[in-house]
Structure formats: C-alpha cells, structure tokens
C-alpha positions in Angstrom: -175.4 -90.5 -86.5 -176.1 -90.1 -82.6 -175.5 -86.9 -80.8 -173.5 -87.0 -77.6 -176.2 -86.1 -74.9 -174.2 -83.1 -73.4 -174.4 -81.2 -76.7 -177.3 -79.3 -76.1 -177.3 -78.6 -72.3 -175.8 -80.0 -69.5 -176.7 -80.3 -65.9 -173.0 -78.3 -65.4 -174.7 -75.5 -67.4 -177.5 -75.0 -65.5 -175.4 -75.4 -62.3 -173.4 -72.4 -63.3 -176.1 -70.7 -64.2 -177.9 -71.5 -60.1 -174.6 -70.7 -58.7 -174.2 -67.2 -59.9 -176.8 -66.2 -59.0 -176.5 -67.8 -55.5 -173.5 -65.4 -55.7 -174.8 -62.6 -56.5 -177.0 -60.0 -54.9 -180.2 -60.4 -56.6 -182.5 -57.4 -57.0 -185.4 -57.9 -59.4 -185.9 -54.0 -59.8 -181.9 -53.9 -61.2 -181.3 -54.6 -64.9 -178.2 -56.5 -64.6 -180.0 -59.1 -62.1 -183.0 -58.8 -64.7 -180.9 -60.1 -66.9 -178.9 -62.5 -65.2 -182.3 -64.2 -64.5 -183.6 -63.8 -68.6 -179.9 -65.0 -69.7 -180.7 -68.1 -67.9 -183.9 -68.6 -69.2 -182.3 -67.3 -72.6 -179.7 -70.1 -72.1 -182.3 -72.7 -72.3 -184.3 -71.7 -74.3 -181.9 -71.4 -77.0 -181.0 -75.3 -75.9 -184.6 -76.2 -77.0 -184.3 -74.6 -80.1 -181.1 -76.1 -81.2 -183.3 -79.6 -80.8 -185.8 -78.5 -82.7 -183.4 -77.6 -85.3 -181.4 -80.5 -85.7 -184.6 -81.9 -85.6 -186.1 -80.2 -88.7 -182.8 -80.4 -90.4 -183.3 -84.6 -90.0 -179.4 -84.7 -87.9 -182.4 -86.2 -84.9 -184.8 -88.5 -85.8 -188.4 -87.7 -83.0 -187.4 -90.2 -80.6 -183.8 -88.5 -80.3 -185.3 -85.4 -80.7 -187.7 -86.0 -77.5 -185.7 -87.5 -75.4 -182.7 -85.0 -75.8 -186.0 -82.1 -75.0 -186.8 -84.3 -71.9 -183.1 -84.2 -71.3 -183.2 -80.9 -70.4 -186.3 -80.5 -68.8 -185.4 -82.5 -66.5 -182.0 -80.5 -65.6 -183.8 -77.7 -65.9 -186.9 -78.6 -63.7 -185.3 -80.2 -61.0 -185.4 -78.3 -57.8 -182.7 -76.0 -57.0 -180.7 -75.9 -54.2 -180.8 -72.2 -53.4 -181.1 -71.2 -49.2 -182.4 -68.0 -50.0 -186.3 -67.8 -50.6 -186.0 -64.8 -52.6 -183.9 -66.0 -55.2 -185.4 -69.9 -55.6 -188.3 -68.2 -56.1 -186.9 -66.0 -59.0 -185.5 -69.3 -60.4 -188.7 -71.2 -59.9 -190.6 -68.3 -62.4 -188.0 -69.0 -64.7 -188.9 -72.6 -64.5 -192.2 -72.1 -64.9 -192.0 -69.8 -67.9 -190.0 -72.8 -69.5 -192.5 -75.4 -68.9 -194.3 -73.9 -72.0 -191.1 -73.8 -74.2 -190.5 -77.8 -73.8 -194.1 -78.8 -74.3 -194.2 -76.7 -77.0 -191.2 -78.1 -78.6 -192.5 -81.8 -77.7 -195.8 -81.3 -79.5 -193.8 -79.4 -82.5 -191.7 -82.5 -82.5 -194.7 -85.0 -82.6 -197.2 -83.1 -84.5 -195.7 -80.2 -86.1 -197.1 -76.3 -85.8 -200.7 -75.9 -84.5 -203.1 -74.7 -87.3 -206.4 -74.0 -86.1 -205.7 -70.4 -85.0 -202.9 -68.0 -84.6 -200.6 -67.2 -82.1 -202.4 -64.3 -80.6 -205.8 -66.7 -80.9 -204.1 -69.3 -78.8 -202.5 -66.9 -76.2 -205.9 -65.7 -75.8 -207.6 -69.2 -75.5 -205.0 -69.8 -73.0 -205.9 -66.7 -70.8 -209.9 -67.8 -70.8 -208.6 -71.0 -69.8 -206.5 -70.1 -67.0 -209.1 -67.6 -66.5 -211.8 -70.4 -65.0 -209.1 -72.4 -63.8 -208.5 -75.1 -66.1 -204.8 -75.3 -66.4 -203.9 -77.9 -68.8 -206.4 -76.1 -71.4 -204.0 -73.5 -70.7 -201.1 -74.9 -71.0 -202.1 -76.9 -74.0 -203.1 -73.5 -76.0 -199.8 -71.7 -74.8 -197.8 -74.9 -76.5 -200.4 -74.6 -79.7 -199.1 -71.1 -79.9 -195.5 -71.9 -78.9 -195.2 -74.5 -82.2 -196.6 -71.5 -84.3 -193.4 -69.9 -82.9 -191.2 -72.4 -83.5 -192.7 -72.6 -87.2 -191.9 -68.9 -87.7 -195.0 -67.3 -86.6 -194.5 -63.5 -85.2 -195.7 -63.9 -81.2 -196.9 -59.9 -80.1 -195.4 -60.0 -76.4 -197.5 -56.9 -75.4 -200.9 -59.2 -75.6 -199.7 -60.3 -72.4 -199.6 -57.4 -70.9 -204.2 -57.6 -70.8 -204.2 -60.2 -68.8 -203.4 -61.0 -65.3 -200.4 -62.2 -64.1 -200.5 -65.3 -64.0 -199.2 -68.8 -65.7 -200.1 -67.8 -68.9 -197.9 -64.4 -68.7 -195.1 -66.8 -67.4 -195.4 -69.1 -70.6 -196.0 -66.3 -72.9 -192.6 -64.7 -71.3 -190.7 -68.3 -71.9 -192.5 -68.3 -75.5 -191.3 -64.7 -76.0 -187.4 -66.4 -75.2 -188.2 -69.2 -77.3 -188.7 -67.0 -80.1 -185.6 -64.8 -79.8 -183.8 -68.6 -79.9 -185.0 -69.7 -82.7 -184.7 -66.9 -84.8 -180.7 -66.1 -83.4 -179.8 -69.6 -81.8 -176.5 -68.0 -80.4 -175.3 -69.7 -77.1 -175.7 -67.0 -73.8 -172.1 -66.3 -72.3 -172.3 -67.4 -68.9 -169.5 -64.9 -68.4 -171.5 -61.5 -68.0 
C-alpha cells in the first residue's frame, strides 16, 4: 500500500511555519520566539520520525521510506524567502541542525543503528572531527549517533555544551529534537 506523499510534511507546512515567523517580531533572547523557532524544527523533526516509523513497522518499504525522508529535506532545505537577515539566519540554524536528523534517518533506513560506539562516543568523535576541520567525519559520526537515537539510545544534550559552538552543537541540538519525536511523535500545533 503507497502513502500519499503529503502525509508526512508538506511544502504548505513549512510555508506556514516561514511565514510566521516573517510575521512576527523575532527576538532570540524571548522564549516565545525561542520556541516558535524549536516548534519548527520540532515540526520536522517529528515528520522524520513518523518515516522512520512506518518504516520499522513495514507500512514503507527503504525505497519509499528514502524518498519520502528526501521529500522533506528538500522542503525543508530549500532557501527561504525571508527579507530580513536576522530571521533567515535563525531559519538557516534550524536548517542546519536538521541536516543531521535526515542523514541520520537515511543511514537508519539503509543500515540500521550504528554499533561501534555509543551515542556520547560518536558525539565526541564528531567534535574531534569538526575540531581539525574535517566535516563529513563530522557529520557522518553525528548521524552514527543520531541512528542510536532513533534505535532508542538515551542522547545526554549537556555533552554539547564542552564543545564549541559549532556544527556539531547544531546537529546535536537537531538530534536532541529528533529524540523528543521519536519517543512522543505528536504533530506541533502551528497555532501557538
């Protein structure tokens, strides 16, 4: 049985998502913007894990699976029409925290959880990596550790806070929303 591609997300979604807070005075340092911008990443996150789901539970076979991920990365990675600098940028570290969360679910898809360390293990492989600039060894540990999450595996936010800001914080913080999805895969009200 094939799933109607706007199931999971839709380009309208996200859209709704860009124009409030287009709308909206946006103030990092205020909580309801804070969360505005971590509803959003919330929102998708919660998108990926429904995949993953339906994935496990056999309702998507991998090719289904992947293509409905990629699906939404690509809604969600487009660029954003948003005139003020301030804000795109907000929306582009939400972006970029998400990265992690759909190559994580890819390689969960494809190759199930990562089991040659733990979570914390790969987190901190990832910050060495970024740490003498190779990037994709990054990257590729934060996934490792994002299909440990996926699998169930308990991911400590706070070992983020050792290391520099960075990309790796970024993906730890989309990890971090990955984890609340999967564990309470409740749609975000777009309504606040």
């Amino acid at each position: 049985m094939s799933t109607p591609p706007t199931e999971f997300y839709s380009a309208d979604r996200w859209q709704n998502w860009i124009d409030r807070i287009d709308d909206e005075e946006i103030d990092p340092e205020d909580e309801s913007s804070a969360r505005l911008l971590l509803n959003l990443q919330d929102d998708t996150a919660i998108a990926v894990a429904k995949i993953v789901s339906a994935y496990d539970d056999g309702e998507l076979d991998e090719e289904s699976a992947l293509e409905e991920i990629a699906e939404v990365r690509d809604i969600v990675l487009a660029e954003v029409d948003i005139d003020d600098e301030e804000k795109a940028m907000l929306v582009d570290g939400v972006q970029t925290s998400l990265v992690c969360v759909f190559v994580a679910a890819e390689e969960f898809i494809v190759g199930g959880p990562a089991d040659e360390a733990s979570v914390e293990e790969y987190v901190r492989a990832a910050a060495d990596a970024e740490a003498e600039e190779d990037l994709d060894s990054a990257l590729g540990y934060s996934a490792q550790a994002g299909t440990l999450v996926i699998d169930g595996d308990e991911l400590d936010i706070s070992v983020a806070e050792e290391f520099e800001y960075g990309l790796v914080t970024e993906w730890v913080n989309g990890l971090d929303s990955l984890q609340s999805a999967m564990s309470d895969p409740e749609l975000v009200e777009e309504e606040g």
